[in-house]
C-alpha positions in Angstrom: -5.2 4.9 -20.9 -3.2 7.8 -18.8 -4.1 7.4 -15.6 -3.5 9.5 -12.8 -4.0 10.2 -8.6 -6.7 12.8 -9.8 -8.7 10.5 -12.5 -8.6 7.9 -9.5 -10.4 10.1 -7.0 -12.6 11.2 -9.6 -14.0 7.4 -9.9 -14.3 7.6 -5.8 -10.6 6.8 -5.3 -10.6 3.1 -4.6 -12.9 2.0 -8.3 -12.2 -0.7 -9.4 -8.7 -2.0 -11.2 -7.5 -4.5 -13.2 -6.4 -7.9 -11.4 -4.9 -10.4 -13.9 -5.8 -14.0 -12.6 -4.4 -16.6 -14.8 -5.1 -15.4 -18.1 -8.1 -13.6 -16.9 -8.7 -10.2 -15.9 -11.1 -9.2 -12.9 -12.3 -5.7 -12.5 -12.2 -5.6 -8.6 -11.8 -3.1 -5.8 -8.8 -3.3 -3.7 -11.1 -4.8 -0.8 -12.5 -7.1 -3.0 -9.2 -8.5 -4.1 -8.2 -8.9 -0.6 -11.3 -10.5 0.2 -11.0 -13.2 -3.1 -7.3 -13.3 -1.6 -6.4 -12.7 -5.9 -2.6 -13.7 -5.9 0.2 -10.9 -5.8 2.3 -10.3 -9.4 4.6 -8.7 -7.7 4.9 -9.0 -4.4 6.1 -11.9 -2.2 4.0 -13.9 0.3 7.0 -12.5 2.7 7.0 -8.9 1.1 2.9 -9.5 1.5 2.9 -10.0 4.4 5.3 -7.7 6.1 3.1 -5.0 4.1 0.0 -5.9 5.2 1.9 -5.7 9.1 3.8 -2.1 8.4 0.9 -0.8 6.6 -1.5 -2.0 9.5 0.9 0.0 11.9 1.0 3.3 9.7 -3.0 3.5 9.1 -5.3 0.9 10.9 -7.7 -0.3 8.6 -6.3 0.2 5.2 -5.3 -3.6 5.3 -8.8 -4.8 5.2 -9.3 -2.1 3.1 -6.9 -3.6 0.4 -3.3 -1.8 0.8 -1.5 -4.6 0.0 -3.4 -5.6 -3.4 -3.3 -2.2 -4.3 0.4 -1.5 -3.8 1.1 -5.1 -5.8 -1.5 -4.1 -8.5 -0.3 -0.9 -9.2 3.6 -2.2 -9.1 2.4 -4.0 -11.9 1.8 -1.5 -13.9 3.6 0.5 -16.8 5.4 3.2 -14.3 4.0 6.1 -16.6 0.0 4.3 -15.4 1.1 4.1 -11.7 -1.2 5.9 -9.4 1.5 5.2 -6.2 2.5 8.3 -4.6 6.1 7.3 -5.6 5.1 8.4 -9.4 4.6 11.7 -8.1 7.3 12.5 -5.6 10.5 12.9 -8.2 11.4 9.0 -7.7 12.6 7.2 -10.8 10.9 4.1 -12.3 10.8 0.8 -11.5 9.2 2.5 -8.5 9.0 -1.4 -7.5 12.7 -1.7 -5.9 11.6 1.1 -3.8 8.5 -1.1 -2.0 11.0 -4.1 -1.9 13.7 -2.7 -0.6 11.8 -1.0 2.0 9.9 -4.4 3.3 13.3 -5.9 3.1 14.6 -2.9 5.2 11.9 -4.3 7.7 12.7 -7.4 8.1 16.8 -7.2 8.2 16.0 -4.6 11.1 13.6 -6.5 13.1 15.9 -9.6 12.4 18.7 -7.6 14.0 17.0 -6.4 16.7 14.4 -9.0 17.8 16.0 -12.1 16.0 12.5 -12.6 14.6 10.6 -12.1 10.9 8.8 -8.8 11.3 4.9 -10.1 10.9 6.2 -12.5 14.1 7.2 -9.7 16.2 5.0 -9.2 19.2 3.0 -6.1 19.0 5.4 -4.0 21.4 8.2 -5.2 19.3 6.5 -4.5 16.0 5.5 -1.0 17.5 9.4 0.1 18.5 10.5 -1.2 15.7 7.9 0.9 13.4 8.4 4.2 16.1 12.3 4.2 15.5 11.3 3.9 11.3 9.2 7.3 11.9 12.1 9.0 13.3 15.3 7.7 11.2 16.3 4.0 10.0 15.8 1.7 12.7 19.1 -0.6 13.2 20.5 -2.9 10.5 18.0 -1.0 8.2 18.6 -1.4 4.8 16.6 0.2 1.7 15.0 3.9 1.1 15.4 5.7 4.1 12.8 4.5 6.3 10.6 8.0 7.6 10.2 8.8 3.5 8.8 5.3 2.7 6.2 5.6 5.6 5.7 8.8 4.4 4.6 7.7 1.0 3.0 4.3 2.2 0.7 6.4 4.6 -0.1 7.8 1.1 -1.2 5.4 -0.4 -2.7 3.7 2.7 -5.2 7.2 2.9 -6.0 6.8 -1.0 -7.3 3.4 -0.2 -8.7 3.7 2.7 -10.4 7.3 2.9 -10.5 8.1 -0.7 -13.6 6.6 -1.3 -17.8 7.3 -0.2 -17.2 5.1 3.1 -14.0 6.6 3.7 -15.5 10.7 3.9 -18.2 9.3 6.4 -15.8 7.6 8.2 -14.0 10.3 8.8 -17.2 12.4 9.5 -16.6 14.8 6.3 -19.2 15.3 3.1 -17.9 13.0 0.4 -17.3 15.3 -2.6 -16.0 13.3 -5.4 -16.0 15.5 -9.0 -17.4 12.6 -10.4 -20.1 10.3 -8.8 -18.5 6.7 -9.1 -19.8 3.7 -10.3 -21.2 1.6 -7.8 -21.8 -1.7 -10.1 -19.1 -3.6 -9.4 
């Protein structure tokens, strides 16, 4: 199947994916993966977890709402299936190095400045730390440079979090999807 951004907002954004499990696969919505805590293909407990801090810091919300699963989901994929907003900025495939490098970026700077892993800064800490990434790579960075991957995790974060029914009301706007989703999940 040729998936793309627009076929996923068509199914109200955040439908449901593929998880593999063992040698099961799950149809589940990011949220739902979170919530059944499915394990990451891709992504580190470390790289997890300094995701689901970063990503908490660039949206609020879009951690419960699944970021993380979705980012390791869809790194799992054929890059031609990937629905990250990587695919569609002029980045070359594996579009997985990018993530990595970034959350290793993270944790080399707030190593160097704080002498701490990033998800055990204290909140001010965490919050300099993430401010000096929105204006140019914080010290000791290393990886994409850091305002462009904030730029495309905020991306993502949106697609997850406000691309769906819930999403449009939260944000007090009418929810027009070209295509009604499924909500039998």
């Amino acid at each position: 199947m040729n998936s793309t951004r627009r076929s996923l907002l068509r199914m109200g954004a955040m439908g449901s994916l593929a998880f593999v499990v063992g040698n099961k696969t799950l149809m589940l919505t990011p949220a739902q993966a979170r919530a059944q805590n499915i394990p990451f293909q891709v992504l580190s407990d470390k790289h997890a977890l300094t995701l689901h801090h970063v990503a908490e810091l660039t949206l609020p919300g879009s951690t419960e709402a699944g970021v993380v699963h979705f980012i390791d989901q869809q790194l799992s994929r054929p890059a031609d299936e990937c629905l990250l907003m990587i695919r569609y900025l002029g980045i070359e495939a594996p579009y997985r190095e990018f993530y990595l490098n970034a959350l290793v970026g993270f944790e080399v700077s707030a190593q160097q400045m704080f002498g701490a892993n990033f998800h055990a800064l204290e909140r001010t800490q965490a919050q300099e730390l993430f401010n000096q990434a929105t204006r140019g790579d914080p010290s000791g960075w290393q990886g994409p440079p850091a305002p462009f991957f904030l730029f495309v995790l905020r991306a993502d974060a949106s697609d997850v979090l406000y691309g769906t029914q819930a999403g449009s009301e939260a944000l007090s706007i009418p929810y027009m999807a070209h295509i009604e989703p499924s909500t039998n999940w």
